[in-house]
N, C-alpha and C positions, 0 to 999 in steps of 0.2 A: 871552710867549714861553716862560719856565720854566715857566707852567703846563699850557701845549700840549704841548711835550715831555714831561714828567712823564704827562699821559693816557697817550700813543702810549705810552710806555715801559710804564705799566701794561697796556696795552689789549693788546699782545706778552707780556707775562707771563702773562696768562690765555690766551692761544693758546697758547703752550707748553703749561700746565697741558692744558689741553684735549688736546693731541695726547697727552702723555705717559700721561693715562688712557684713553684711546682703545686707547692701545700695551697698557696693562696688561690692558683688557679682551680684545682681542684673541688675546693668551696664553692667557688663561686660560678665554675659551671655544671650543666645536671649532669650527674652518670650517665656513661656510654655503656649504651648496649646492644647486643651481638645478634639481638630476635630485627625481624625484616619489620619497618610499619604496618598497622592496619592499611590494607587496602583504600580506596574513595569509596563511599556506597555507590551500588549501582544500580541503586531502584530506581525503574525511568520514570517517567509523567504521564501524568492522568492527561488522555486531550478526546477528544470526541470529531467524527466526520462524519460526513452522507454519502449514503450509496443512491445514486441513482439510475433508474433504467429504462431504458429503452423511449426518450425523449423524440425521435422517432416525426417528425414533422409529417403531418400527412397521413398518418397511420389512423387515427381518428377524428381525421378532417383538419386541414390543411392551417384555417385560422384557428378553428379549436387548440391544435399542439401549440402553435404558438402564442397562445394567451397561456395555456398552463401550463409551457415551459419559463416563460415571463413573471409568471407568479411562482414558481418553484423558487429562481433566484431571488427574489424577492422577498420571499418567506423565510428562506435559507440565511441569507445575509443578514436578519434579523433575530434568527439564533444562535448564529456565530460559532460553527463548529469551527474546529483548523481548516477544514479542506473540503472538497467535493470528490466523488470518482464520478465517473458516470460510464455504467458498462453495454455501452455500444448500442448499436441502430441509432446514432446520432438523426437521424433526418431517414426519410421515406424511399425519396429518389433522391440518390447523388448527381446533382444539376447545381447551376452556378447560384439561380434564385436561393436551395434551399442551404446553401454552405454561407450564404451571403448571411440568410436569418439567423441561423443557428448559432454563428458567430457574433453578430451582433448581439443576440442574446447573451450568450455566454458571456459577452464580455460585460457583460454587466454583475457578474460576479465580484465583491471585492474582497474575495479570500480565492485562493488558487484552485482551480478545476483542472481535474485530467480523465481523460477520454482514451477509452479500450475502442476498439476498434469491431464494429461487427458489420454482418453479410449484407445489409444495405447499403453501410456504407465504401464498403471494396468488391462485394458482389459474394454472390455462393460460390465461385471460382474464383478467387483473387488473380489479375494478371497483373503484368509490370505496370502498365499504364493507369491501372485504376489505384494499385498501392502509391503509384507517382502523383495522379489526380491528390489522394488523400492527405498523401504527406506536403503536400503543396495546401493547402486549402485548411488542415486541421493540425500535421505535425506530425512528430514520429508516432508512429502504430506499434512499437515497444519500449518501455522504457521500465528508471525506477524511479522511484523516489522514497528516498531517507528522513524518518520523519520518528523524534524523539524516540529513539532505539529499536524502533522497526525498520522495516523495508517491506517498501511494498514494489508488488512488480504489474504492471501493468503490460499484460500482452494479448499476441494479437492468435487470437481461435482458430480465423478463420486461415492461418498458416496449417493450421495441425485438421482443421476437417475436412479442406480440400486443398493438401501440399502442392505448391508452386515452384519447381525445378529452381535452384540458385539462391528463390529465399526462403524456404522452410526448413533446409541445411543452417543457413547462418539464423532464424531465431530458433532451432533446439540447440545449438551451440552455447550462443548466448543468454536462452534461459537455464540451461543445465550451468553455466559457469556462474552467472547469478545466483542460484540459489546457495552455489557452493559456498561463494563468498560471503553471505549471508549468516550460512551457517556460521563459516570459521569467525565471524565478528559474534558468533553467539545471537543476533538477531531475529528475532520473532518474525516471520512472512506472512503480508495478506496477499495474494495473488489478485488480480483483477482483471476480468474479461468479459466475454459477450457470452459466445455458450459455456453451459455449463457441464462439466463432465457426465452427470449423467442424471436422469430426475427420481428415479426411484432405487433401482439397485444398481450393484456398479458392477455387474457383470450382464444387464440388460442389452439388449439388441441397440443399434444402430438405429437410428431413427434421424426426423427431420432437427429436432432438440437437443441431440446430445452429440456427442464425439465419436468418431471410432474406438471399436471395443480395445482393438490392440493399443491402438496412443493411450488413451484412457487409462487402458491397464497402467501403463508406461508411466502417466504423466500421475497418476495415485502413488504408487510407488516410490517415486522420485520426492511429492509434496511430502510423505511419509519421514522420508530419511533426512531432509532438510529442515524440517522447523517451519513448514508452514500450519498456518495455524485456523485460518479462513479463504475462503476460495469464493470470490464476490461474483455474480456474473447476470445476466440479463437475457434475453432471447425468447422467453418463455411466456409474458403477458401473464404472469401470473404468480403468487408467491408461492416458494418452493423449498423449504428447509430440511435438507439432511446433514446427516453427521457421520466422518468415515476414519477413526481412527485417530479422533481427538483432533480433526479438522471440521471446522464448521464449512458448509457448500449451504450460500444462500441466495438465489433468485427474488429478486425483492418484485414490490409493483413499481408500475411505471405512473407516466404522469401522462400518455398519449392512450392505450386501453388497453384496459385489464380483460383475460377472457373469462376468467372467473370470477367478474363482479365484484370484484373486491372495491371499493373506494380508489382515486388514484393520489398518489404519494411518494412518499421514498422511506428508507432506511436510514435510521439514526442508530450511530455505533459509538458506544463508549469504551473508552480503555483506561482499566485502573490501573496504579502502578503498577503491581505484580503480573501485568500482561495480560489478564483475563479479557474477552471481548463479549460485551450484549448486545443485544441489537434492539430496536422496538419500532413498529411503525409510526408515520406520523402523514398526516391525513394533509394533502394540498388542502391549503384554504380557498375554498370558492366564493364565497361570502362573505370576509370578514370575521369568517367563525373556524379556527381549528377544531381539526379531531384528532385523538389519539388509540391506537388499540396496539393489540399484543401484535 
């Protein structure tokens, strides 16, 4: 019987023990609770890029594009946005001289450039051999690139206004499943390319400028339901802004000739954090002396 009590009396003292460090721990870590943490914020970053168009060697004299493609980066590099696009007619005539210059220029970029793909330089019919040419000489004619909570997609037009048996199957494949994935990451889309869906209304006629009515229809549709949000493009010599359902479609000038006299230039785009995009021109310097207008 002494030794039976004696247990219980023990076997009580180590529950004491026990609650009283229970009690200590309790103090001295924070209450547990059952609610989920605040998320991370996800407001993305302000950054700013250039659009430029239609660089186009040749197009308004052969050493002229190359002086004010030469001074474009040059200008560029010294205002330091993130990045470049540059939406197509890369050079005049696709020959070995003008892929030779073009690049050499370019590469005098020291922030990263990407290049859409237009009808000079894979032709108003794209075949195998001239998309083979390009992608040897320039690089892929579609791609993305991910850039502080955007995407942007960079493709090639000249698939969708004169479809090529083999590959204008695999990029509407591929741009349809990009945008998708775009979406599902919640991601903002600038698109980037040579022509532009259409210049004044978007059920206008077919012309040398714009797309077909049907893809057109197709490919608005599509930018609608996915979160793109600007639709960059070139082709036109001329600046071109519409708006289609809370997507900015803008044709900037070029730096090779503008047919509306505009000054030659490019597009500067800013992005605040909450996604919003401006654009505003900004005047190649030919002298020493910038311009800027709306």
């Amino acid at each position: 019987m002494i030794c039976c009590g004696s247990n219980q009396g023990r076997t009580q003292a180590v529950k004491r023990s026990l609650i009283a460090a229970l009690l200590v721990l309790a103090a001295l870590c924070p209450a547990y609770s059952a609610e989920p943490s605040a998320p991370e914020s996800t407001a993305g970053e302000q950054f700013s890029f250039v659009q430029m168009c239609d660089t186009q060697l040749g197009m308004g004299g052969y050493e002229h594009d190359v002086k004010t493609f030469t001074l474009a980066v040059e200008q560029i590099n010294r205002m330091k946005p993130d990045f470049v696009v540059i939406c197509g007619d890369l050079v005049g005539k696709a020959n070995e001289q003008s892929w030779l210059d073009f690049n050499r220029i370019k590469s005098g970029f020291v922030i990263p450039c990407h290049c859409a793909a237009g009808n000079h330089d894979v032709g108003n019919a794209p075949t195998a051999l001239s998309l083979k040419l390009y992608r040897e000489k320039v690089g892929k004619d579609y791609f993305v690139v991910e850039h502080k909570g955007f995407t942007f997609v960079i493709a090639n037009t000249q698939l969708w206004k004169a479809p090529l048996k083999g590959e204008s199957e695999k990029h509407d494949a591929w741009f349809v499943e990009t945008l998708k994935m775009a979406k599902k990451k919640g991601r903002p889309v600038v698109v980037v390319v040579h022509y532009p869906l259409f210049l004044e209304k978007p059920d206008e006629k077919e012309n040398y400028f714009n797309l077909p009515v049907a893809k057109r229809m197709e490919l608005l549709k599509l930018c609608k339901e996915s979160g793109v949000v600007a639709f960059l493009a070139g082709h036109t010599h001329k600046l071109i802004v519409n708006e289609y359902e809370g997507i900015q479609l803008v044709n900037g000038e070029t730096t090779s000739k503008n047919f509306d006299q505009r000054p030659m230039g490019f597009r500067w785009w800013d992005v605040s954090s909450d996604a919003t995009l401006k654009h505003r021109f900004v005047e190649l310097e030919m002298a020493g002396k910038a311009g800027e207008q709306k």
